[in-house]
N, C-alpha and C positions, 0 to 999 in steps of 0.2 A: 732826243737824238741818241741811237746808239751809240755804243764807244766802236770803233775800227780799227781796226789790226793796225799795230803800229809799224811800217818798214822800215830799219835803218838800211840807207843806201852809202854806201863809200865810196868816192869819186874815182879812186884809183891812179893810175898813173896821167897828168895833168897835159903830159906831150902826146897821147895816144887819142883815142877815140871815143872814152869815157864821157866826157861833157858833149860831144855830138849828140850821143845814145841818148841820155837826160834829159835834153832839148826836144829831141825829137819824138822822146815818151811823153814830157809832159805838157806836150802842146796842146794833146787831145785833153781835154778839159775833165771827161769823164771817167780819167783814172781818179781823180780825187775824191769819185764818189766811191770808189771801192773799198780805201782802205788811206789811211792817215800816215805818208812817206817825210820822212825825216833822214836829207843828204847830208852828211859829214864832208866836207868840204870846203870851197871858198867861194865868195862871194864876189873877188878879182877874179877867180880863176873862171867862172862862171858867167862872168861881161865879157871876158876876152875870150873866149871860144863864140858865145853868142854875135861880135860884132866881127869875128873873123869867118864865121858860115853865113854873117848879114841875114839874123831869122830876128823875128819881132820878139820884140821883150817877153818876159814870163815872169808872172809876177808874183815872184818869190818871196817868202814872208819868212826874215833873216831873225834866227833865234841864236843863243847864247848856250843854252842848256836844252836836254829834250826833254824838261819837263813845261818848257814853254810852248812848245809843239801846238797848232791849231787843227782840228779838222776840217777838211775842205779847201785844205791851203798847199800849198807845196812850200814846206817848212825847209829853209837851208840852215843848217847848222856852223858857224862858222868857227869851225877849230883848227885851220889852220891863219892864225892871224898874221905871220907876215907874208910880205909879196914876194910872190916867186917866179921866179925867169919862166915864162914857158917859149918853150924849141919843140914847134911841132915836128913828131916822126924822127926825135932824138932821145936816145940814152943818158940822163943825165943826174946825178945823184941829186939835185935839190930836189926833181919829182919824184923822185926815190921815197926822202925824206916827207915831202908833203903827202903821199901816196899813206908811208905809213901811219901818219898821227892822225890822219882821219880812220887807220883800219884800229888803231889802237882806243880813239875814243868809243867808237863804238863797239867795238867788243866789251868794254866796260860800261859802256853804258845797259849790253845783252846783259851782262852778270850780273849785275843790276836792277834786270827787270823792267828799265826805263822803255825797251822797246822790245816788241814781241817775236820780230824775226828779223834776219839780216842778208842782205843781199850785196855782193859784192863785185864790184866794176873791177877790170882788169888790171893787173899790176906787172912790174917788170921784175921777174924774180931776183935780178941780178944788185940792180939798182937799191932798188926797198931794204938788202941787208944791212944790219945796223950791230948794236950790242942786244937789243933786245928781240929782233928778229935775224935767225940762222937757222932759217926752214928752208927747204925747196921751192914750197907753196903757201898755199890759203890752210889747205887741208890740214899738215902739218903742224902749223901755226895754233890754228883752231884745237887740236886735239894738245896739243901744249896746254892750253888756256883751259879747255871745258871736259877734257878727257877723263880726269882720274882711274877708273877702270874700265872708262866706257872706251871702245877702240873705234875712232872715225873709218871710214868705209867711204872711196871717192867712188860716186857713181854720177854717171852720165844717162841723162834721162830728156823723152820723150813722149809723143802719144803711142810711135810706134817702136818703142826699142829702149829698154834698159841695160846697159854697160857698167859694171863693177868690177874694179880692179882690185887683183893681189898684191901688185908692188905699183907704186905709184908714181914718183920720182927720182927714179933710181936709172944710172949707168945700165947700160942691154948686159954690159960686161958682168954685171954685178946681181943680174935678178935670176941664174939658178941659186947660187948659196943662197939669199933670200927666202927662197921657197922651202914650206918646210909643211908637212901632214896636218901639223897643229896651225899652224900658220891659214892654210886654204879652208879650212876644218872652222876657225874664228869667221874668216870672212864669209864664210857660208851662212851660218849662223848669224854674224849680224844683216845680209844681205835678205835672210829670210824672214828674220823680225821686221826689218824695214819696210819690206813690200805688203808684208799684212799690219801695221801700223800707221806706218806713212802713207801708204797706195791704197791702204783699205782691199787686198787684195787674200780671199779668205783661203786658199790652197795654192800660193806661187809655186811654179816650175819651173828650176833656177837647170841653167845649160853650165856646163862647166870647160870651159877651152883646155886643148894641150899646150904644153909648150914650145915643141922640137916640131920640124915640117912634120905634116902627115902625120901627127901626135906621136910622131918617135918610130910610127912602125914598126912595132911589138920589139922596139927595144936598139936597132939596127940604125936609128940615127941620134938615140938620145935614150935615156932612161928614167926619168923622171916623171915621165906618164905613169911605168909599173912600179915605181921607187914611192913615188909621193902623190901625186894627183889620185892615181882611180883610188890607193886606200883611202886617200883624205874623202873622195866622194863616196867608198863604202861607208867612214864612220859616220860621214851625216847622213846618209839616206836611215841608216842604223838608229838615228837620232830620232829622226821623223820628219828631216826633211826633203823634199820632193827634186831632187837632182839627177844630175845622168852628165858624163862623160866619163875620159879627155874626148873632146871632139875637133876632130884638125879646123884650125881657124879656117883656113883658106873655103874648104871647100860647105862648112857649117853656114857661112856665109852666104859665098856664090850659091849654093841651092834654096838661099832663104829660110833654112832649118831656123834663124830667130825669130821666126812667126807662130811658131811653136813653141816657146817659152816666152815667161811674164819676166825673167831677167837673164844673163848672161853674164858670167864671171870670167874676165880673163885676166889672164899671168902678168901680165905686163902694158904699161902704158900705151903703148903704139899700137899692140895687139888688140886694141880694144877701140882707140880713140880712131884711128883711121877709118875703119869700116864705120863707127859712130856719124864722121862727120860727112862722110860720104852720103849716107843714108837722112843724116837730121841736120845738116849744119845750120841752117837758121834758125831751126827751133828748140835745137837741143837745151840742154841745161846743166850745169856740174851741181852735184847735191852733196854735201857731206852729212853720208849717215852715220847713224852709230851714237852722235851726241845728242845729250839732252836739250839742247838746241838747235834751231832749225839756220840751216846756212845754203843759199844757193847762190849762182852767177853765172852770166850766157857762159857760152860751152869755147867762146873765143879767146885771145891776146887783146894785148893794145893796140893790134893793126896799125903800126906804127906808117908805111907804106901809102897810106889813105887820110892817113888823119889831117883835116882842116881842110879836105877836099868835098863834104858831104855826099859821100858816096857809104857812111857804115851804116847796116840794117839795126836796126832797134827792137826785131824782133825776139832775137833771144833773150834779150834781157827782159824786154817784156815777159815772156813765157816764164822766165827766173824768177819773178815779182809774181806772177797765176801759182807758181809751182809754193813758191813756199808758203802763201797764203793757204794753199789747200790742203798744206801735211802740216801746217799749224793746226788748221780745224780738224783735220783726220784723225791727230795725235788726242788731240780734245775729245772728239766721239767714242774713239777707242778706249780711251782710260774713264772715261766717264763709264763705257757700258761696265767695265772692271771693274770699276769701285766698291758698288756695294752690289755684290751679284746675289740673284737670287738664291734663297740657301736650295743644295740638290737635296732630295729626298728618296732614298730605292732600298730595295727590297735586297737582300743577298736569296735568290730564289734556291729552294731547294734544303735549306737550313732553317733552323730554329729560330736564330737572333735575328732583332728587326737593329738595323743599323741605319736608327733616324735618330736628328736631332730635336726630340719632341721632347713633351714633356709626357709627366707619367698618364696624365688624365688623356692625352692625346692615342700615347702610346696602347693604353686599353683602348680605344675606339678601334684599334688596326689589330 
């Protein structure tokens, strides 16, 4: 039997929507032939959402550590041992709490190696802050833990639409100071590695948004298009990568001009996420590029609103679970073809010296 990509799943927030999704993924039998899923979670919490939607048991094969892990099974990990209140479609700091010790084993379980990608159920940003966690998000967090030089990059991703953000969770008040030449100049840069990495995408054509209505209107509602955006998109085009803007959101949009690029970078959260979810809400996916490890999660909240009513879709997160399996193998093909590349061989035509790495017996044959 081969070995399968190992997923760690985190259940997320315990009052939300998270254990619906779960259920309702891993009803289909035939995920378990894809790839070997490993929930960080509970095993209370997981009977009590199952007898409150009244869906037929799953039979879940309860491990200790993920090196017990089976394949073929839907492995639950059970790290958070004691019982916790759940309040469906309430704010409450114990799922706060339980929320984070399943995101925390398993992130040390990724650093670790114990599991090969991580996919993460919704959380309540609010709730989940702790001593150890004062981030805004996932993202954040993530790039805390796995970053060192690498700089995470939140992108929202589909089959028809990639979204990457410059500032990510941040006050509207607070994302011109944010912006900086260097700043959109980085996220280009890693947005462009990403898509020929991750995407396997060999010449991406990355769109770049303004930030002011009508991309400032050469200056007459904002300045920051001619201040910092179009140089930052001269210095990368300069670079060698294939970009073009400020393009005013509104209307880049409304004409469908993203069907003409393989990504889309925009300034600010909302600027990006609205159109995103307009256009992908069920299938989208939040991807944190940039690190050495792969991290996705549907493109929703906790939908606090619905939960324990079985009305939430389980397609995005499914799509979240396709996606990162595919930029794990992506990441593998790619570095694989890199490894040991063929050595180049060429002539400097027109000159004397042969600039090959041969030997001398070679070197007389030419």
């Amino acid at each position: 039997m081969s070995e399968q990509i190992r997923v760690g799943i985190t259940h997320g927030d315990i009052n939300g929507v998270g254990y619906e999704i779960l259920l309702k993924t891993f009803a289909d039998e035939r995920m378990q032939e894809l790839f070997t899923p490993i929930i960080y979670g509970s095993s209370k919490s997981a009977s009590y959402h199952r007898k409150v939607l009244d869906y037929s048991p799953i039979s879940f094969h309860f491990i200790n550590h993920a090196e017990e892990c089976s394949q073929r099974k839907i492995n639950l990990l059970n790290c958070v041992k004691e019982e916790v209140r759940i309040e469906l479609g309430s704010a409450t700091p114990e799922a706060g709490e339980s929320a984070f010790i399943a995101l925390d084993a398993a992130v040390r379980d990724l650093q670790a190696k114990k599991i090969d990608v991580l996919v993460t159920l919704p959380i309540n940003k609010e709730t989940i802050q702790n001593e150890q966690f004062r981030f805004p998000g996932h993202t954040e967090f993530l790039q805390d833990r796995f970053g060192g030089s690498d700089k995470a990059l939140m992108i929202m991703a589909s089959e028809s639409l990639r979204i990457a953000l410059a500032t990510t969770h941040v006050p509207i008040s607070e994302v011109p100071g944010k912006l900086s030449k260097e700043l959109i100049v980085e996220k280009l840069t890693t947005l462009d590695f990403s898509l020929k990495r991750d995407f396997r995408i060999e010449l991406p054509r990355i769109a770049v948004l303004g930030l002011n209505p009508h991309a400032g209107e050469n200056g007459l509602l904002g300045d920051e298009e001619l201040q910092i955006i179009a140089p930052a998109v001269k210095a990368a085009q300069e670079a060698g990568i294939l970009c073009a803007g400020p393009f005013a959101a509104d209307g880049f949009f409304g004409t469908g001009r993203y069907r003409e690029f393989d990504a889309v970078l925009a300034m600010y959260h909302d600027q990006g996420l609205v159109p995103f979810k307009t256009i992908a809400m069920d299938s989208g996916v939040n991807f944190t590029a940039g690190l050495s490890v792969v991290r996705t999660s549907p493109d929703h909240g906790t939908a606090y609103d619905i939960a324990g009513q079985n009305r939430a879709s389980e397609e995005s997160f499914r799509q979240a679970i396709y996606m990162a399996i595919d930029i794990y193998n992506n990441r593998r093909a790619y570095d694989e073809a890199r490894e040991n590349p063929l050595q180049k061989m060429f002539f400097d035509r027109g000159k004397d010296d042969v600039r090959l790495d041969l030997t001398q017996e070679e070197e007389d044959k030419v």
